[in-house]
Backbone as JSON, one array per atom type, in Angstrom:
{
  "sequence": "XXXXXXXXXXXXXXXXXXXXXXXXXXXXXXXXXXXXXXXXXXXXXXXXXXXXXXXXXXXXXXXXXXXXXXXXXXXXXXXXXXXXXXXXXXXXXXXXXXXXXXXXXXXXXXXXXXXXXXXXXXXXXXXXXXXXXXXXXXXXXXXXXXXXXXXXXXXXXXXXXXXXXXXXXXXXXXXXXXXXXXXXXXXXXXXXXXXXXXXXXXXXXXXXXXXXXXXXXXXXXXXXXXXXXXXXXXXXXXXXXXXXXXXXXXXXXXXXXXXXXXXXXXXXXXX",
  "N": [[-25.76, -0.1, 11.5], [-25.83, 1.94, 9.33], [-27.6, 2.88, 6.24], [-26.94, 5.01, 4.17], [-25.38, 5.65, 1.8], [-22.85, 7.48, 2.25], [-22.44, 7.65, 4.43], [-20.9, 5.25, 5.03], [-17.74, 2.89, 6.21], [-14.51, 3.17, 4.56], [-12.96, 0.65, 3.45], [-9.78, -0.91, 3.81], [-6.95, -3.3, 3.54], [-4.13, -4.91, 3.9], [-1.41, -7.28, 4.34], [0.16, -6.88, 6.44], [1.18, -4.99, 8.7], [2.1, -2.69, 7.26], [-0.02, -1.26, 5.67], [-1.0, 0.55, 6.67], [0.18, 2.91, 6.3], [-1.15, 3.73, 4.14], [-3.7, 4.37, 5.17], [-3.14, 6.53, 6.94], [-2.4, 8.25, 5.0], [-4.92, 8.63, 4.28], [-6.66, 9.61, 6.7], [-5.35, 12.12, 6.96], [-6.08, 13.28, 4.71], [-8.71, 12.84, 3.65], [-10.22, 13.2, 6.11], [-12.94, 12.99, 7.48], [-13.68, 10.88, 6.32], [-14.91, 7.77, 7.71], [-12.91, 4.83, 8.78], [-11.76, 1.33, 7.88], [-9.85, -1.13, 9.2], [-7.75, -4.21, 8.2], [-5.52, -6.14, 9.12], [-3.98, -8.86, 8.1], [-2.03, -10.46, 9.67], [-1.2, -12.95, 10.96], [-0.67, -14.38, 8.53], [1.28, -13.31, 7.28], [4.49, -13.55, 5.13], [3.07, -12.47, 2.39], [4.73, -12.17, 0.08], [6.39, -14.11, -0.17], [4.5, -16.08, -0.88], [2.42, -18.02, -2.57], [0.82, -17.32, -5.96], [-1.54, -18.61, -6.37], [-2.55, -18.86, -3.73], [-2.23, -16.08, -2.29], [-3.77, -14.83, -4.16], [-6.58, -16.27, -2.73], [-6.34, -15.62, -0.23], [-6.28, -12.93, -0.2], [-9.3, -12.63, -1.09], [-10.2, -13.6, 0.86], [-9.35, -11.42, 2.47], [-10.97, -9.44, 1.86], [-13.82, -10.39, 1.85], [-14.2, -10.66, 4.65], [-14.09, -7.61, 5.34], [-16.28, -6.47, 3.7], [-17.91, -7.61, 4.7], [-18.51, -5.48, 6.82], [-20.02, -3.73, 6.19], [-18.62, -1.62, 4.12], [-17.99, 1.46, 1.76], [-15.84, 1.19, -0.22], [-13.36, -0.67, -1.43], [-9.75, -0.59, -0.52], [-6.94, -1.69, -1.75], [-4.2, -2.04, 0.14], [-2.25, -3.59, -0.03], [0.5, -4.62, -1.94], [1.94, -6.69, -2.89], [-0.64, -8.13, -2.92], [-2.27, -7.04, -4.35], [-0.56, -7.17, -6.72], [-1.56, -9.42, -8.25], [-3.93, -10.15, -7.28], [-6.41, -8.58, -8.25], [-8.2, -9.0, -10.49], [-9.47, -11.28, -9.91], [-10.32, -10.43, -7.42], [-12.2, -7.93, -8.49], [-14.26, -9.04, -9.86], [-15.52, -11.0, -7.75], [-16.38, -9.21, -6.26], [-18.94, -6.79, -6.11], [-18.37, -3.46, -5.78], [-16.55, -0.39, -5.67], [-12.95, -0.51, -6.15], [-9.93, -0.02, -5.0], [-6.38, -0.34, -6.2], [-2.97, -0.01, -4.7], [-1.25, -0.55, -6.91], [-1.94, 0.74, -9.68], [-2.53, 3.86, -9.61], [0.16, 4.75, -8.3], [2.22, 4.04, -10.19], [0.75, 5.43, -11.94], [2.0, 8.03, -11.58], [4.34, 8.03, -11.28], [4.36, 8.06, -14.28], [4.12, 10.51, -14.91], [5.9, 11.92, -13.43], [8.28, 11.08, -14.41], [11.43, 12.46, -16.12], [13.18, 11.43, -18.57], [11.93, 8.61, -18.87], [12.66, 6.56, -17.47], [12.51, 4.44, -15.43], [12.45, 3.6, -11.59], [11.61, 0.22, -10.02], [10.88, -1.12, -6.68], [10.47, -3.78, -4.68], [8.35, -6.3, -2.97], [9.64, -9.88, -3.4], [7.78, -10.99, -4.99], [5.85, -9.26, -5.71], [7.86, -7.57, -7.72], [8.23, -10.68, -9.26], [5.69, -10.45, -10.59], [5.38, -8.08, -12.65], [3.78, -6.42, -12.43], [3.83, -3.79, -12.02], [5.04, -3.05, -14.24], [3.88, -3.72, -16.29], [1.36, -1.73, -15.79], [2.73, 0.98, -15.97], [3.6, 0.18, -18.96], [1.23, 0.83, -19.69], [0.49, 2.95, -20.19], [2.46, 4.54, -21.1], [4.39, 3.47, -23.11], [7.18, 3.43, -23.86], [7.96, 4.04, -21.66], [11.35, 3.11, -20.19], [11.22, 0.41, -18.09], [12.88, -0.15, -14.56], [13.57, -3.15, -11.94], [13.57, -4.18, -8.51], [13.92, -6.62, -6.31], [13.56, -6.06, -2.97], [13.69, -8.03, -0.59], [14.68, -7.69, 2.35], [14.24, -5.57, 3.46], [11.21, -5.05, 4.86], [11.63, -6.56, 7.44], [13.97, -4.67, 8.64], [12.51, -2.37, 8.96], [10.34, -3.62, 10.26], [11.5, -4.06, 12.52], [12.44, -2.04, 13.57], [14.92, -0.78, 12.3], [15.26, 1.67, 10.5], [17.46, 3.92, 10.73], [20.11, 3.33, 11.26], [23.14, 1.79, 10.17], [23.03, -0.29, 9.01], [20.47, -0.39, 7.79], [21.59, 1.63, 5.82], [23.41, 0.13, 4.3], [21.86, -1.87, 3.64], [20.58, -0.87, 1.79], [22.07, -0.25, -0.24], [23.2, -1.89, -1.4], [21.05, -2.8, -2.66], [19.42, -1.01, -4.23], [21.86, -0.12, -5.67], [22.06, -1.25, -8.13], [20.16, -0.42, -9.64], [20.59, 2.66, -9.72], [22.7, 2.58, -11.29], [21.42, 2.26, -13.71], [20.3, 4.91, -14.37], [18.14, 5.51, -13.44], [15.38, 8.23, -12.99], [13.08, 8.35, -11.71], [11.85, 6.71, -8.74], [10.04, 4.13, -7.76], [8.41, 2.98, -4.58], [7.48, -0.09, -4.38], [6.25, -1.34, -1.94], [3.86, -1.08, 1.18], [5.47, -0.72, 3.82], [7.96, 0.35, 2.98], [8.21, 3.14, 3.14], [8.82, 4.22, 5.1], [11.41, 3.89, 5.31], [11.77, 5.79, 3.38], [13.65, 8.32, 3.87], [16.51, 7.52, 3.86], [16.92, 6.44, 1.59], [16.07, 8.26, -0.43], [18.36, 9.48, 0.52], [20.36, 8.33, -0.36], [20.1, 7.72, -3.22], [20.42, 10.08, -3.85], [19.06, 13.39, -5.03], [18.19, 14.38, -7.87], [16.64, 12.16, -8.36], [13.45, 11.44, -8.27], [10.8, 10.34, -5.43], [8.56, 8.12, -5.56], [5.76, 7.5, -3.22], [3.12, 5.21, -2.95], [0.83, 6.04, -1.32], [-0.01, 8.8, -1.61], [-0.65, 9.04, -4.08], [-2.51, 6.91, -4.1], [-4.72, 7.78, -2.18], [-5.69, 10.0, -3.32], [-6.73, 9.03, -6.16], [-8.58, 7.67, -5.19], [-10.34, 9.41, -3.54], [-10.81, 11.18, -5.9], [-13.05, 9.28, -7.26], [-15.02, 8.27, -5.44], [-15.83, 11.14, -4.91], [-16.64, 11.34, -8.01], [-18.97, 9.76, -7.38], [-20.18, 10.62, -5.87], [-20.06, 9.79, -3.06], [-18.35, 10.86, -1.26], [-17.64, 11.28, 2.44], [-19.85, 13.26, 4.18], [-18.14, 17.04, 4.83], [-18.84, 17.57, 7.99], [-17.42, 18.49, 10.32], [-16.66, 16.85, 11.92], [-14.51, 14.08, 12.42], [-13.61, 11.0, 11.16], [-13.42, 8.08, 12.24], [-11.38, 5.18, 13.34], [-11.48, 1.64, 12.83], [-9.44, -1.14, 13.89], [-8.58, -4.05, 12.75], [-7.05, -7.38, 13.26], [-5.3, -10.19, 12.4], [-3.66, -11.73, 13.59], [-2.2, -11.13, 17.17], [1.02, -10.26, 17.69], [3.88, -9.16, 19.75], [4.87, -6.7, 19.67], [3.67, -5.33, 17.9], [1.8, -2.77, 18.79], [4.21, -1.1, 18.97], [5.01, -0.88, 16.09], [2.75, -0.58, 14.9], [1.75, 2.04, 15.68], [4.14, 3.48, 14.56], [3.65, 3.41, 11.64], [1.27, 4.39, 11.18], [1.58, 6.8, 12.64], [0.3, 7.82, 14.94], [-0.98, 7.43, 18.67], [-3.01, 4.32, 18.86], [-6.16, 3.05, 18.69], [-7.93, 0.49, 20.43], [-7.69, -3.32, 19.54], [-8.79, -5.62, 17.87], [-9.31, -9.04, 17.58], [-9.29, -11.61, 14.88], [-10.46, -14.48, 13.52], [-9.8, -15.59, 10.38], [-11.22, -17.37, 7.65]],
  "CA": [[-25.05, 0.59, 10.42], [-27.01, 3.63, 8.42], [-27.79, 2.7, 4.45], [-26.7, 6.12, 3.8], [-23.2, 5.27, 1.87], [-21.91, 8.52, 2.58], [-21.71, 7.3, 5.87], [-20.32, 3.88, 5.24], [-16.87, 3.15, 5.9], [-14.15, 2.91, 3.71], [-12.16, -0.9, 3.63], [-8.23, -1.03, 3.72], [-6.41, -4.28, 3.88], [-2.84, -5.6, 4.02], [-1.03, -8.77, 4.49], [0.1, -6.9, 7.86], [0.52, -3.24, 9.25], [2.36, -1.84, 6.56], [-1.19, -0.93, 4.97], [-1.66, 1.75, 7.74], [1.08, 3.66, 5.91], [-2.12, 4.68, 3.47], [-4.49, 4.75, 6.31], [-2.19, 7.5, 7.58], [-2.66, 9.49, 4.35], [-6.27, 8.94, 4.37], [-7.05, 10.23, 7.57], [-4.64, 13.26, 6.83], [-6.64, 14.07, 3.25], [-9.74, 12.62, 3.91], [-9.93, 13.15, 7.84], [-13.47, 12.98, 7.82], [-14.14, 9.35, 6.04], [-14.67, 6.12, 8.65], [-12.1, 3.74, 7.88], [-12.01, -0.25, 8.3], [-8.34, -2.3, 8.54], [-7.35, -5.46, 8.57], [-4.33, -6.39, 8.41], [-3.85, -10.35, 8.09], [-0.63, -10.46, 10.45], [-1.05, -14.47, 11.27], [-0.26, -15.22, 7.39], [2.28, -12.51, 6.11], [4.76, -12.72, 4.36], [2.51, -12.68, 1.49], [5.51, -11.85, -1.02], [7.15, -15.4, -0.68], [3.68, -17.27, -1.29], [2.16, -19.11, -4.48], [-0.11, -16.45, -6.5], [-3.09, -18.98, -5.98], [-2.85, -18.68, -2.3], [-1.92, -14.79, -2.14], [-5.62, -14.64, -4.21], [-7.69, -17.01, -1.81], [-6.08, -14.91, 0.88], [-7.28, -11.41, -0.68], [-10.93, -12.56, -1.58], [-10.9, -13.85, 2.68], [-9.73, -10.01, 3.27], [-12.48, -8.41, 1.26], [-15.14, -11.07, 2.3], [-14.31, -9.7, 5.92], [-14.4, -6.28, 4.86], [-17.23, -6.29, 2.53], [-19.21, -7.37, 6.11], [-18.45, -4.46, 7.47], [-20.75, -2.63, 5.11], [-17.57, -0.48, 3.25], [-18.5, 2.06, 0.51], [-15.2, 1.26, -0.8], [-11.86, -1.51, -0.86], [-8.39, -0.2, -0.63], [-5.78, -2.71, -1.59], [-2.94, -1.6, 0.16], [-1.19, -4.37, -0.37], [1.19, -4.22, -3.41], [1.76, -8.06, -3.57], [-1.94, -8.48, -3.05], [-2.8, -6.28, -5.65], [-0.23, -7.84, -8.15], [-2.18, -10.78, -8.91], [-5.24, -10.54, -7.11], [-7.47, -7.42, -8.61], [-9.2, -9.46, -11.6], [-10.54, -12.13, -9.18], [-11.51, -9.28, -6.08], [-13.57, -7.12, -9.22], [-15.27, -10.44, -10.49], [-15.93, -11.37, -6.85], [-16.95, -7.61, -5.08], [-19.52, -5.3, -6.74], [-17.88, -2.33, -5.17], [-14.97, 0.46, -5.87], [-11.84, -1.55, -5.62], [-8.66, 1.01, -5.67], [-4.99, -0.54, -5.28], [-1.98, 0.83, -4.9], [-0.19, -0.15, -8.5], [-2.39, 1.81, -10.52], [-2.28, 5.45, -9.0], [1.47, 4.9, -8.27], [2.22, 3.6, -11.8], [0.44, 7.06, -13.15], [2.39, 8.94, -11.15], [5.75, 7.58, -12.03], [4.93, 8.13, -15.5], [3.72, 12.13, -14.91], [7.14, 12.47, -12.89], [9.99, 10.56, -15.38], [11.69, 13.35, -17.59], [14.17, 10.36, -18.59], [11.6, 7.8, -19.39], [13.91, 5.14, -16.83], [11.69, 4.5, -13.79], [12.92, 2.21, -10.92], [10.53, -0.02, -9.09], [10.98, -1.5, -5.7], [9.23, -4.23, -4.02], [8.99, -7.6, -2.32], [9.97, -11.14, -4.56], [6.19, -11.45, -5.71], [5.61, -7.99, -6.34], [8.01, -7.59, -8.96], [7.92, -11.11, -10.53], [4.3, -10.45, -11.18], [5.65, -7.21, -13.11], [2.64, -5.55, -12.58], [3.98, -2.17, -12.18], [5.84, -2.89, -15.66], [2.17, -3.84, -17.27], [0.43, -0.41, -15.44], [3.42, 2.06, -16.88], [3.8, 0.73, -20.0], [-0.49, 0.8, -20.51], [0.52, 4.25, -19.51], [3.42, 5.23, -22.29], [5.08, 2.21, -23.57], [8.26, 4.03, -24.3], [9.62, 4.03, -20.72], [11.77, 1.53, -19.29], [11.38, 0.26, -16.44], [13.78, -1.21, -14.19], [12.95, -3.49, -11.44], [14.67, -4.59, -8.03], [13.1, -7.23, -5.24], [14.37, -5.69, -1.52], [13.16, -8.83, 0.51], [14.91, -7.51, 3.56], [13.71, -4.01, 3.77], [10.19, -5.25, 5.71], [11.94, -6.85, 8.79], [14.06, -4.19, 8.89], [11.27, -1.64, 8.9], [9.37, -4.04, 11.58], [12.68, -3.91, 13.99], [13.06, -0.32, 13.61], [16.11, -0.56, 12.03], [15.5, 2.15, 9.44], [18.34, 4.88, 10.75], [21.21, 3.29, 11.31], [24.03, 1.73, 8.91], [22.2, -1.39, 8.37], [19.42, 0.11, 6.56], [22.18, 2.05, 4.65], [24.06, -0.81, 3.59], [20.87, -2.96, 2.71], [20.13, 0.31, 0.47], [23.2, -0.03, -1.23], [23.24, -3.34, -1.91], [19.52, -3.37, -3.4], [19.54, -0.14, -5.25], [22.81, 0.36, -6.65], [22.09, -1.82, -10.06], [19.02, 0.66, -10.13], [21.5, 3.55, -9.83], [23.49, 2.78, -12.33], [20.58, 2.34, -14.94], [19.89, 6.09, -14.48], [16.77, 6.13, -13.02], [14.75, 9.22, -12.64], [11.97, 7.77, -10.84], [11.55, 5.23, -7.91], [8.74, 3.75, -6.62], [8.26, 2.44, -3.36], [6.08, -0.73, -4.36], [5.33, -2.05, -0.8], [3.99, -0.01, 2.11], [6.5, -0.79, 4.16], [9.1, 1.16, 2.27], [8.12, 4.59, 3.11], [9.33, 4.33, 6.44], [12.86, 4.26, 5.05], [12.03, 6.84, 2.13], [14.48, 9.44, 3.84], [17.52, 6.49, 3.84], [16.85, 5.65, 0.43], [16.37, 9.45, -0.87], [19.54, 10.24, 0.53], [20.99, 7.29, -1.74], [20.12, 7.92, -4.61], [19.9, 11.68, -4.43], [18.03, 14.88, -5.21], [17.63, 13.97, -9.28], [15.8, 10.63, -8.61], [12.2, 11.35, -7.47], [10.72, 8.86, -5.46], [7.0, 7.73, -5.64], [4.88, 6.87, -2.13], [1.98, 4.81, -3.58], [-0.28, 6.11, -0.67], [-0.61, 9.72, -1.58], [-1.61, 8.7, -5.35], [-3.7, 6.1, -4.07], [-5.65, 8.5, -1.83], [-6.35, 11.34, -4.47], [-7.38, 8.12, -6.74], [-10.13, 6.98, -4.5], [-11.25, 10.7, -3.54], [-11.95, 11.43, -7.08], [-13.77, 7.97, -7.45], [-15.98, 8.93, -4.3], [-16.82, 12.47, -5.37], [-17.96, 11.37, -9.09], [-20.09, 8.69, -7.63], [-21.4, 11.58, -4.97], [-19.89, 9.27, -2.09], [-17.54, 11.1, -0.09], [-18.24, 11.78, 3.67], [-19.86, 14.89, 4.55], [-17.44, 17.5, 5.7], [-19.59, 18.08, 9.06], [-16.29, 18.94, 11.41], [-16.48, 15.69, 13.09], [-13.31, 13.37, 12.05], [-14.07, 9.82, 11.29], [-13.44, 6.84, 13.34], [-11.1, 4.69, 12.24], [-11.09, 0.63, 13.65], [-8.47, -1.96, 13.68], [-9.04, -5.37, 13.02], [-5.86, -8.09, 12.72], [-5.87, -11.67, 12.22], [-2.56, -11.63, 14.71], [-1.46, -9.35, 17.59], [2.0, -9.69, 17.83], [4.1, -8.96, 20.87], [5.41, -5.51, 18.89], [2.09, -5.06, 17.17], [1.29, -1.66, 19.16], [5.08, -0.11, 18.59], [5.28, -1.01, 15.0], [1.64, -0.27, 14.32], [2.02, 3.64, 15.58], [4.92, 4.14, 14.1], [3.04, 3.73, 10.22], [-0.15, 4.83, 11.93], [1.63, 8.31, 13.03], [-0.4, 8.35, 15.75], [-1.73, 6.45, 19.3], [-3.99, 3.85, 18.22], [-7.07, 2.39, 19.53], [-8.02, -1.12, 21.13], [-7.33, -3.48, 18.35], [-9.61, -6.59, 17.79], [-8.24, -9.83, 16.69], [-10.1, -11.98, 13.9], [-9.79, -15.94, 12.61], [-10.55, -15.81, 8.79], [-11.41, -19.14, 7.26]],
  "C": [[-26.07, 1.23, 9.49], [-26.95, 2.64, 6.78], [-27.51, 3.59, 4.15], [-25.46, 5.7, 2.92], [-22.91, 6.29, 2.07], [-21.68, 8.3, 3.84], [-21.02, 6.19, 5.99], [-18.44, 4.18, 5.38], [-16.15, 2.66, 4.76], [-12.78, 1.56, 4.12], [-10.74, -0.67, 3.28], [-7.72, -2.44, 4.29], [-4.89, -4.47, 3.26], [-2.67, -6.67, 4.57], [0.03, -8.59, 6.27], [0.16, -5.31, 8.28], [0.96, -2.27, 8.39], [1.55, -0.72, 5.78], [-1.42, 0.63, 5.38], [-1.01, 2.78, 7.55], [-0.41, 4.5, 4.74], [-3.14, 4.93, 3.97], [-4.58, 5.94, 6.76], [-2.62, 8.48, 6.8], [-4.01, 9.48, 4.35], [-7.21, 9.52, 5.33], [-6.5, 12.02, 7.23], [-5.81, 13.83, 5.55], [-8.24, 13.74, 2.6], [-10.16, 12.28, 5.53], [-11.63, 12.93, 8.08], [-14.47, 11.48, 7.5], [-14.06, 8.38, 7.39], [-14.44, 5.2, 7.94], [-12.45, 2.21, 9.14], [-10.73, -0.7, 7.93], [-8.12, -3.12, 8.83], [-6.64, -5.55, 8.04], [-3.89, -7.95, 8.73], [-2.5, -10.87, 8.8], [-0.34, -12.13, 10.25], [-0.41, -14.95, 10.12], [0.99, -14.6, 6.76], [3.42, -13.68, 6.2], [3.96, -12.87, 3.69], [3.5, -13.08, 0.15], [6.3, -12.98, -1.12], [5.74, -16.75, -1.36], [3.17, -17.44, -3.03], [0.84, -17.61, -4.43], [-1.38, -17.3, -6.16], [-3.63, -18.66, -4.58], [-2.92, -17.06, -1.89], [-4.05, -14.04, -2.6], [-6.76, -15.17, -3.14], [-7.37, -15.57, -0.82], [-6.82, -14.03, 0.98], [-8.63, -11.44, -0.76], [-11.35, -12.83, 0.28], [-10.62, -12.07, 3.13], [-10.59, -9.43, 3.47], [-13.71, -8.64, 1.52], [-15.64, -10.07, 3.53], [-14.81, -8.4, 5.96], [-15.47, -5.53, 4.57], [-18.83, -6.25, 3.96], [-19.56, -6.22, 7.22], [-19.49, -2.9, 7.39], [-19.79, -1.26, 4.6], [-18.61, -0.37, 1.96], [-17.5, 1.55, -0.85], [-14.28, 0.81, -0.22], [-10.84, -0.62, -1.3], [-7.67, -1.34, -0.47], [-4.74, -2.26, -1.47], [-2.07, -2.47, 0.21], [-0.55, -4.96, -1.53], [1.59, -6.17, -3.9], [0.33, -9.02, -4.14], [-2.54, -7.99, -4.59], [-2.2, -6.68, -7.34], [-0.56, -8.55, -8.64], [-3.74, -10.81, -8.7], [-6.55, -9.69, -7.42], [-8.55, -8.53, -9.59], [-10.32, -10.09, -10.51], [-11.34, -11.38, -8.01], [-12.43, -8.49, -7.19], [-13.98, -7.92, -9.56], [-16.25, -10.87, -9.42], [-16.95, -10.66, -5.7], [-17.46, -6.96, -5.33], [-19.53, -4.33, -5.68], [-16.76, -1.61, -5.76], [-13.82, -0.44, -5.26], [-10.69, -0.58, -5.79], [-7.33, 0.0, -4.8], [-4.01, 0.27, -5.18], [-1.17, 1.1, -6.17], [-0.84, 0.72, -9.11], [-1.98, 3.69, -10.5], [-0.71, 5.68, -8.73], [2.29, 4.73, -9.35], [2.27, 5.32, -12.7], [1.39, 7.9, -12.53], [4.01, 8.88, -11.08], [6.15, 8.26, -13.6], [4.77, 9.98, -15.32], [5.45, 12.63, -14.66], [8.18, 12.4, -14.07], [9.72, 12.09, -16.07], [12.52, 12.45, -18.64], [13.38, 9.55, -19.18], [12.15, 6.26, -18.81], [13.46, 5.6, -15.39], [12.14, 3.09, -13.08], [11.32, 1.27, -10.36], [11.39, -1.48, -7.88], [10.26, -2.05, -4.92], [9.25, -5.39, -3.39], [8.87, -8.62, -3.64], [8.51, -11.12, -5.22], [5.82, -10.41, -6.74], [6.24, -7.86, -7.79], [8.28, -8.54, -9.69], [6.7, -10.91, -11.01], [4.75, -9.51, -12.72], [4.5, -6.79, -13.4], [2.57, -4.22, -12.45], [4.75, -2.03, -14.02], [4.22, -2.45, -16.48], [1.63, -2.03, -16.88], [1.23, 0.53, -16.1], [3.42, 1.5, -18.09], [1.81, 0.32, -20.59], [-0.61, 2.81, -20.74], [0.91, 4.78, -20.52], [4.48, 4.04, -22.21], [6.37, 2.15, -23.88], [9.07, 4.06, -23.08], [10.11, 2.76, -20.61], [12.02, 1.65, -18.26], [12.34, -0.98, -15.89], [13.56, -1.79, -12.25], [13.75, -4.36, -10.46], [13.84, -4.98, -6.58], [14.21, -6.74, -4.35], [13.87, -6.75, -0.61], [13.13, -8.35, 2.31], [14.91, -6.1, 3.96], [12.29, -4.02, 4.73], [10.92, -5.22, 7.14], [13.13, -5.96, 8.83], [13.1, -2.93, 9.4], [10.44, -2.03, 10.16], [10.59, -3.83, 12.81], [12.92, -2.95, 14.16], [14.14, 0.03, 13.39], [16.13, 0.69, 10.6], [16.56, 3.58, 9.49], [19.59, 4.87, 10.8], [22.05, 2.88, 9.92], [23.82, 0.24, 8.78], [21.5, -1.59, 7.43], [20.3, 0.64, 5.45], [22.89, 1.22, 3.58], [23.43, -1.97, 2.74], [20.34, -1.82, 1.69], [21.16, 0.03, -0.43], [23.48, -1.61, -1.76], [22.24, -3.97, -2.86], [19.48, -2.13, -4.55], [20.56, 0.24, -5.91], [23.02, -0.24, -8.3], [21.24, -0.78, -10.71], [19.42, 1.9, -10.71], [22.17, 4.07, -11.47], [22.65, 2.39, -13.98], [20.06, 3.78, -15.25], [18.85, 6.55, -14.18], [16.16, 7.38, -12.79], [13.86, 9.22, -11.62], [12.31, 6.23, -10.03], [10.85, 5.1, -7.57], [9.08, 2.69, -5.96], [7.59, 1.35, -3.5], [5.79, -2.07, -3.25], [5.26, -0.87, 0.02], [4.64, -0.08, 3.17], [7.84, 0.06, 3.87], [9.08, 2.51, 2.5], [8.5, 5.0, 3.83], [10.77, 4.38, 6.43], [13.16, 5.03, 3.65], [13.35, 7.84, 2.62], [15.99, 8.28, 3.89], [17.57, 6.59, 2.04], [16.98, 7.06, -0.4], [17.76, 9.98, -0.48], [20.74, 9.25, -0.1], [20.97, 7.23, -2.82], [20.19, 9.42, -5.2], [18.95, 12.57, -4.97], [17.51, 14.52, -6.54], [16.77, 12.46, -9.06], [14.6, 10.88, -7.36], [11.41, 10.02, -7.02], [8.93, 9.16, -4.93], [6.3, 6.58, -4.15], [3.94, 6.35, -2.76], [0.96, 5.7, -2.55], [-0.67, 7.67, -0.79], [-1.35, 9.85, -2.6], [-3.01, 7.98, -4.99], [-4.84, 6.83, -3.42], [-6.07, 9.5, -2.8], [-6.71, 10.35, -5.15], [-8.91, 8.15, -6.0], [-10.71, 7.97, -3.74], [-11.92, 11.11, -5.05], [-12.79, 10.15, -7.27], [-14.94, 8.37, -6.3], [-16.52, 10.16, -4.84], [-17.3, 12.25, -6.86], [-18.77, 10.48, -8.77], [-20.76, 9.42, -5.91], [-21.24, 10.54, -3.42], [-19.24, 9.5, -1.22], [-18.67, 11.74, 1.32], [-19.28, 13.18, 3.92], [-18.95, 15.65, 5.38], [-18.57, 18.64, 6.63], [-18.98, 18.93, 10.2], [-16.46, 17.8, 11.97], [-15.46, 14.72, 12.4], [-13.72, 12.33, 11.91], [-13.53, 9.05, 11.98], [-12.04, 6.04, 12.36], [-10.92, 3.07, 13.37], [-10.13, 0.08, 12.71], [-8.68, -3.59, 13.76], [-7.81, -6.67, 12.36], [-6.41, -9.92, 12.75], [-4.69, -12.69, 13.47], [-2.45, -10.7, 15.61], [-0.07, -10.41, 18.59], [2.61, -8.71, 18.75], [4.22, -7.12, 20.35], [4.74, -5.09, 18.04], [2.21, -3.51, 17.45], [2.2, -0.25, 18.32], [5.33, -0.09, 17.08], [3.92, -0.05, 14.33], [1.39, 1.35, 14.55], [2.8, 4.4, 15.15], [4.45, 4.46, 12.3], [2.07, 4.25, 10.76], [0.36, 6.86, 11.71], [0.89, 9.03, 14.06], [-0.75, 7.2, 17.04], [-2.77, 5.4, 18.44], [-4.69, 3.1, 18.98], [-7.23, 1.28, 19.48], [-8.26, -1.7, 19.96], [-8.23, -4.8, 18.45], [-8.9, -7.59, 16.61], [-9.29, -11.11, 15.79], [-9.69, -12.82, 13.53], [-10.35, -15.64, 11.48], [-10.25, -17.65, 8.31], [-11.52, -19.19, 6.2]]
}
């Protein structure tokens, strides 16, 4: 591995493949960075466990990660990130970008209303760490806040077209609805995969917030003021896969957030 950091890659982790949903945009808008993912399959859910354990977990992602020689962590995991940022920047002298932050700002840019939804698994929003990031933001909105537990394993079964998905939409967002929301965010990566279900539920007036296109323009400007992005040479970067599970339905799940074939996948005990 080069000492150059402009050649190093850049670290992405999740609690399983949902992560690869900002992978996806990072290849698309930084196509020429080499990425690193692990996605901790063996332990998910993350979003039903104890905040102490959800942290140990995260600091074993980044350990992994960190060996990889990355320029830079991506916490794409929105439960991960609700609790566990203080202890990964205390623990990692490196760029740490998650997803609440950049999705947070971009909630508040959107509201005209000031009445932003947020959407996420049980952990996610008791942490209320998207509450804390908007109102550090403008303290004046309100935010309103609605755990979808069963929006993942739909998402992993491929149930996001039929009238399953529609009816677990309507069952999870209609308190949201009727608070007037302007804004929704998506806050797991998992959820994006049933953005067009969920947009056609709430309608055209209620913009809804992907964390992974914020989070990538985040951690491009963070790279170019610290003079670390790739060189654009024309050669595309690499990107490996590294799980802690592989899961019979690993491949079909994992190309469908991917957006693309994906290469031979390497499987990893963390301790």
């Amino acid at each position: 591995m080069t000492n150059n950091i402009e050649s190093r890659p850049i670290g992405v982790f999740d609690s399983g493949l949902g992560g690869l949903t900002v992978v996806r945009e990072l290849r698309k808008n930084l196509p020429h960075e080499k990425i690193v993912y692990f996605g901790d399959i063996a332990r998910l859910p993350y979003g039903i466990k104890s905040k102490q354990q959800i942290i140990e977990f995260s600091k074993q992602n980044s350990a992994f990660l960190s060996k990889q020689k990355i320029k830079a962590l991506v916490v794409a995991c929105n439960t991960s990130a609700s609790v566990s940022m203080p202890a990964l920047r205390k623990n990692f002298k490196l760029p740490i970008v998650d997803v609440i932050g950049p999705a947070a700002r971009r909630a508040v840019q959107l509201t005209r209303e000031g009445r932003v939804g947020v959407i996420g698994t049980t952990a996610t929003i008791e942490s209320k760490a998207y509450d804390r990031a908007i109102h550090r933001l403008s303290p004046k909105i309100k935010v309103f806040s609605a755990a979808c537990p069963l929006f993942v394993p739909l998402v992993e079964e491929g149930w996001t077209q039929d009238g399953v998905a529609a009816d677990t939409i309507k069952k999870y967002l209609t308190p949201l609805i009727r608070q007037n929301v302007d804004v929704l965010v998506l806050g797991c990566t998992h959820y994006p995969m049933l953005k067009g279900k969920i947009q056609q539920f709430v309608g055209p007036r209620v913009k809804i917030v992907d964390s992974a296109f914020p989070t990538v323009n985040f951690l491009k400007e963070v790279l170019h003021c610290q003079g670390h992005l790739a060189p654009a040479n024309g050669q595309k970067g690499g990107l490996e896969i590294f799980v802690s599970d592989f899961p019979r339905n690993f491949i079909r799940i994992g190309e469908r957030f991917l957006g693309q074939k994906m290469n031979p996948v390497k499987v990893v005990r963390l301790k």
